[in-house]
C-alpha positions in Angstrom: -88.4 43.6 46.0 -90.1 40.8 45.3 -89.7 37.1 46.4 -89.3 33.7 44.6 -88.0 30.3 45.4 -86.4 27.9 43.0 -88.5 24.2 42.1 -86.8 21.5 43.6 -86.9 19.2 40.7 -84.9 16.1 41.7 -87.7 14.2 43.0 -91.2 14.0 42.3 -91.9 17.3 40.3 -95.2 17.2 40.9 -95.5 17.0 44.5 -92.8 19.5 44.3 -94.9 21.7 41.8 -97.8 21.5 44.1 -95.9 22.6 47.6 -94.4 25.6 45.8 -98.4 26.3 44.7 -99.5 25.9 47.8 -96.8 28.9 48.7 -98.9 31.4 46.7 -101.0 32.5 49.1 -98.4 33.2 51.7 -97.2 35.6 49.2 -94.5 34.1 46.8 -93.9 36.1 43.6 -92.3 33.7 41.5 -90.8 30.3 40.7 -88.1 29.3 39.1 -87.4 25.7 37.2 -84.4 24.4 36.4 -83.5 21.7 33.6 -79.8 20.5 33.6 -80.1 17.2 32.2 -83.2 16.4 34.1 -87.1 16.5 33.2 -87.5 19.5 31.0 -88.6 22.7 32.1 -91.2 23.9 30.4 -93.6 20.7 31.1 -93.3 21.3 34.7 -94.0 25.3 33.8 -96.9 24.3 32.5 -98.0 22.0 34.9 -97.2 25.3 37.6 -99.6 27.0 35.5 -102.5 25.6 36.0 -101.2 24.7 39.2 -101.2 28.7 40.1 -103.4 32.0 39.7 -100.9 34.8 40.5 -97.2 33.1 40.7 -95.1 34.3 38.1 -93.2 30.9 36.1 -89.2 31.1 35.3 -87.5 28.8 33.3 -83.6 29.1 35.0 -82.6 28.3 32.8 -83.0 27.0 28.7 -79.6 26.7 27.2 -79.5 28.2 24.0 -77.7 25.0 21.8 -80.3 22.4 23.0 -83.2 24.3 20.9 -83.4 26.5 17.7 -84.2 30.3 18.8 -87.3 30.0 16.8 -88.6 27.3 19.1 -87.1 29.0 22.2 -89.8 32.0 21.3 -92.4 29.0 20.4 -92.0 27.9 24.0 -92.2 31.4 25.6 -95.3 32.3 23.2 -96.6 29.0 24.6 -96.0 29.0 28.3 -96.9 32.8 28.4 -100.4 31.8 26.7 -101.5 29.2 29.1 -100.3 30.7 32.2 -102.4 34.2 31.3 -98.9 36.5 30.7 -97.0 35.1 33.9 -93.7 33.8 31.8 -90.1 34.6 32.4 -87.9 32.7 30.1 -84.2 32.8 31.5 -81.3 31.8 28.9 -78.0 30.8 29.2 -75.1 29.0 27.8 -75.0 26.2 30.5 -71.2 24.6 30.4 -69.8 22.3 27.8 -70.5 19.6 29.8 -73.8 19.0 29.7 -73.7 21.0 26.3 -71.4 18.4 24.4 -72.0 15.6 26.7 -75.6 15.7 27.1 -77.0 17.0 24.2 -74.4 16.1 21.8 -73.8 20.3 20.7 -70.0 21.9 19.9 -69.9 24.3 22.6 -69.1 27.5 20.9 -69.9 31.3 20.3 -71.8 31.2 23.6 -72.2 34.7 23.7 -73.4 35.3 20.3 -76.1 32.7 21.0 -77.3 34.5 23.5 -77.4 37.4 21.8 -79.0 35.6 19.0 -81.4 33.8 20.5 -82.9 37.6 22.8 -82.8 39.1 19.4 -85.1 36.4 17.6 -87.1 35.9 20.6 -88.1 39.3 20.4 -88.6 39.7 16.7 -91.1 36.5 16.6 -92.6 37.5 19.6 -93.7 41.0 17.7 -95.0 38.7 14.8 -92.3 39.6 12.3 -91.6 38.0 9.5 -88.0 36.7 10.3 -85.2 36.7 7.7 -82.1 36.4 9.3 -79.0 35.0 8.8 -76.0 34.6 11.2 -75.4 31.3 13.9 -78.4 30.6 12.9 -80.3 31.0 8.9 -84.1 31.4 8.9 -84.4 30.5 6.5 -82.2 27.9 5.4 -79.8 29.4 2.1 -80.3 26.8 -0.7 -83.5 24.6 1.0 -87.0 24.8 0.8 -87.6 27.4 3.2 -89.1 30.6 3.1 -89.4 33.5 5.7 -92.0 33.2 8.3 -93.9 34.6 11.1 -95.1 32.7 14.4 -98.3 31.4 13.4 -100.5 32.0 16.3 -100.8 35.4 18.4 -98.5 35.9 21.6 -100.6 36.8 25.0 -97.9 39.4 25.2 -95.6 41.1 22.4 -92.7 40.6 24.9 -91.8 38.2 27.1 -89.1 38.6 30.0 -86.1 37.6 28.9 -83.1 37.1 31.7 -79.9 35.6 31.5 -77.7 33.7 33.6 -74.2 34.8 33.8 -71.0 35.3 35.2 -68.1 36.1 33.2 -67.4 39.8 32.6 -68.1 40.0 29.0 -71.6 37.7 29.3 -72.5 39.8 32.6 -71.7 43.2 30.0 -74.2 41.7 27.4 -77.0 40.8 30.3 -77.1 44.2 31.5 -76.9 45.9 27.5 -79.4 43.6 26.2 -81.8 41.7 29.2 -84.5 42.4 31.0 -82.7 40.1 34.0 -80.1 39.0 35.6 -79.6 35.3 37.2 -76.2 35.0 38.5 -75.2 32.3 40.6 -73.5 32.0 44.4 -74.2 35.3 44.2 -72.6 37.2 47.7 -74.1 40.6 47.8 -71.1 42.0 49.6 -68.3 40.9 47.0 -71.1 41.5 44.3 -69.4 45.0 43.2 -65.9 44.2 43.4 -66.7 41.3 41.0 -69.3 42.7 38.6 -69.6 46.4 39.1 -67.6 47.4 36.1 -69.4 45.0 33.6 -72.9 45.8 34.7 -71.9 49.4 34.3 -70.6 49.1 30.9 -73.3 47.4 29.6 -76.0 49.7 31.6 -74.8 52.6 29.6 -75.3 50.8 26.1 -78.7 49.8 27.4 -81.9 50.8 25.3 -84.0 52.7 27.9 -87.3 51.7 26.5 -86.2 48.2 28.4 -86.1 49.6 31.9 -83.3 48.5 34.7 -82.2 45.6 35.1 -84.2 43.0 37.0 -81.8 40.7 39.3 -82.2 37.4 40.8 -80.7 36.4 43.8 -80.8 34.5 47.3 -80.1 30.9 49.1 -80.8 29.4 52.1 -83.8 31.3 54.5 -84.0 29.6 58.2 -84.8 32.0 60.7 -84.0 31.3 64.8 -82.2 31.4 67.0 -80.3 28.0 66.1 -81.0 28.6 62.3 -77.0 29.5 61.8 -76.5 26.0 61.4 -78.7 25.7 58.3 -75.8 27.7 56.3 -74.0 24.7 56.4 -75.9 22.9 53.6 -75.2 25.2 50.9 -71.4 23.3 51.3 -73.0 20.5 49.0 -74.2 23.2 46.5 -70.8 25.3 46.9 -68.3 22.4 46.5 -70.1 21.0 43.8 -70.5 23.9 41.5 -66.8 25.2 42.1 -65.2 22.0 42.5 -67.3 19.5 39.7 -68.8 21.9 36.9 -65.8 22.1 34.7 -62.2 20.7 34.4 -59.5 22.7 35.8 -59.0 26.3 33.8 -63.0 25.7 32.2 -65.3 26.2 35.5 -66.7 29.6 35.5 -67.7 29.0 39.6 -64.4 28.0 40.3 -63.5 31.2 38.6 -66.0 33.2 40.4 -64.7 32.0 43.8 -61.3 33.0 42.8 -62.5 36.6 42.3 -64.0 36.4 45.5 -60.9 36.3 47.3 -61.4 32.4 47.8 -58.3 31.6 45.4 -56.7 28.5 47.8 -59.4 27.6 49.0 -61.0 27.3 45.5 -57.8 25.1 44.2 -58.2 22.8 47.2 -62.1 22.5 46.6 -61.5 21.3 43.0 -58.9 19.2 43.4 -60.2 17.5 46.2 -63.7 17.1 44.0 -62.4 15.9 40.8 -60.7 13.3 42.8 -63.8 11.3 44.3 -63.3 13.0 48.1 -66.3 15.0 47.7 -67.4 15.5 51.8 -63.5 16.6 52.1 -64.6 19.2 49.4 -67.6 20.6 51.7 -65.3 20.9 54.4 -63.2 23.1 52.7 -65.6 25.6 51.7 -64.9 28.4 53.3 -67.4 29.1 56.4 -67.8 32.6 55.4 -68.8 32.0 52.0 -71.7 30.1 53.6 -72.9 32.3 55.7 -72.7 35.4 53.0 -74.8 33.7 50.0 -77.5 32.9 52.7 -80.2 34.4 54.9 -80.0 32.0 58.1 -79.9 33.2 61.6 -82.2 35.0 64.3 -84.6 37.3 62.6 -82.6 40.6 63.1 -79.6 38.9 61.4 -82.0 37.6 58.4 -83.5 41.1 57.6 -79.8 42.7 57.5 -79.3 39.4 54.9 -82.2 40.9 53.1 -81.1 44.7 53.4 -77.6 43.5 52.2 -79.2 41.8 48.9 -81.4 44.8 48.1 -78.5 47.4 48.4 -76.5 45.0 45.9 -79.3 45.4 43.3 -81.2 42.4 43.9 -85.1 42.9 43.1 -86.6 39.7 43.3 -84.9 37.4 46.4 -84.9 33.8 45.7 -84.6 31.6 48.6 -85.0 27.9 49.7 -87.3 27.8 52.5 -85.4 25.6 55.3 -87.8 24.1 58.3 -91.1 22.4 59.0 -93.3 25.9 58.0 -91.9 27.0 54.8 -95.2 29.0 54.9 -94.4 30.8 57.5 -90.7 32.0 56.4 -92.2 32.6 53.1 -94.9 34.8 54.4 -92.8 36.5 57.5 -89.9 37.5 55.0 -92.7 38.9 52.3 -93.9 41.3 55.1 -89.9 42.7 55.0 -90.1 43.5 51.6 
């Protein structure tokens, strides 16, 4: 298993770059950057690496309506060249929110993007000349256009391609067609009931030449005696994610939760949310849903946290550091592994 920690990118992303850098040495694996509607991720990938020797660089994740598939593979060509082969480019449909309100894009056929977009990432990656024609036309019928290949020679024929999903039929086309997995509040106990069947069916339409599937997954790491406590700020996270990322009926968290077993509670987080009372929505997330998508306690409680996301398939453990020595937990929690 290996370990990676996700770039906090609301604030200054270079100071924020340069702390998860300094993190290297104490043994962190990878990191991941996010975009939303923020600064874009692949600037701040590229400042990580030069930033970075070893540290492998994730975008989590690049929506696939924002950019043309043929620069998606630009992009990974690019970032994989300048950081020496130490890309991961993590895909996903995002929500319709910041789809159609942000970036101005009909949020449809989400999984046939994706598919789209892995397929033609590929193919330009191996330098072939691409002539394809289904969301998207390379070329163009009727213009100017002709078929092309990438121009300059990728560091690597294939990038790592992983997707971030949640729904059964997007989690069956992650494990048939990626090389990773990124779900999200992801509880390694209520991980099977939720998405055994979907991984499985996919798994067994898998090409074997792409190896298992990789999977991403963590939250909060405090370790001490009084380190319980930390669980409690993943309610911010939790509420707003199930409560605020979708109207009621179109938020895949919300969803999620309810195939937790958090159904009520779920109803109550939205609806308390949507309507402005956003600290009554923290307080109704469930304590145990807290504590289970978190590694935060005395150290013998952390490593069964650790031993409980390994045996639900988890390779690489992605946590957010919590105290005045992330250093430390980053290097004490490495030694686990």
């Amino acid at each position: 298993m290996q370990l990676s920690l996700p770039l906090d990118y609301a604030g200054d992303p270079r100071r924020a770059a340069d702390d998860v850098a300094a993190l290297e040495s104490a043994g962190l694996d990878a990191v991941w950057v996010a975009e939303a509607y923020g600064f874009d991720a692949p600037t701040i990938m590229g400042y990580l690496a030069a930033r970075t020797e070893r540290m492998t660089i994730g975008a989590a994740i690049l929506n696939v309506y924002s950019r043309t598939p043929a620069l998606i593979a630009q992009t990974a060509a690019g970032l994989d060249a300048i950081s020496g082969g130490r890309a991961i480019i993590g895909l996903g449909a995002s929500g319709p929110q910041v789809v159609e309100g942000w970036h101005g894009k009909a949020y449809d056929k989400p999984l046939g993007r994706t598919r789209e977009v892995i397929e033609l990432t590929r193919r330009i990656l191996r330098r072939e000349v691409i002539d394809h024609h289904g969301i998207t036309d390379m070329p163009r019928p009727g213009g100017l256009g002709k078929p092309l290949k990438i121009l300059t020679k990728p560091v690597r024929p294939e990038v790592p391609l992983y997707v971030a999903s949640l729904g059964p039929a997007n989690v069956r086309m992650t494990a048939e067609l990626a090389d990773g997995w990124l779900p999200t509040l992801f509880i390694p106990e209520k991980a099977r009931q939720v998405w055994g069947a979907p991984l499985a069916e996919g798994a067994a339409r898998r090409d074997p030449e792409l190896g298992p599937l990789q999977t991403v997954a963590g939250g909060l790491l405090a370790i001490g005696e009084d380190a319980a406590a930390v669980r409690d700020l993943a309610r911010p996270k939790i509420a707003l994610y199930v409560g605020g990322m979708g109207a009621p009926g179109k938020n895949f968290y919300n969803d999620l939760a309810v195939a937790y077993g958090y159904e009520k509670e779920a109803r109550l987080i939205q609806e308390l949310y949507l309507s402005g009372r956003k600290k009554e929505a923290e307080a109704a997330v469930p304590d145990e849903f807290c504590e289970l998508m978190s590694l935060c306690g005395p150290e013998g409680y952390v490593r069964e946290r650790v031993e409980a996301f390994r045996a639900a398939g988890v390779t690489m453990l992605n946590v957010i550091p919590v105290g005045p020595e992330p250093a430390r937990l980053i290097e004490t929690v490495k030694g686990w592994l």
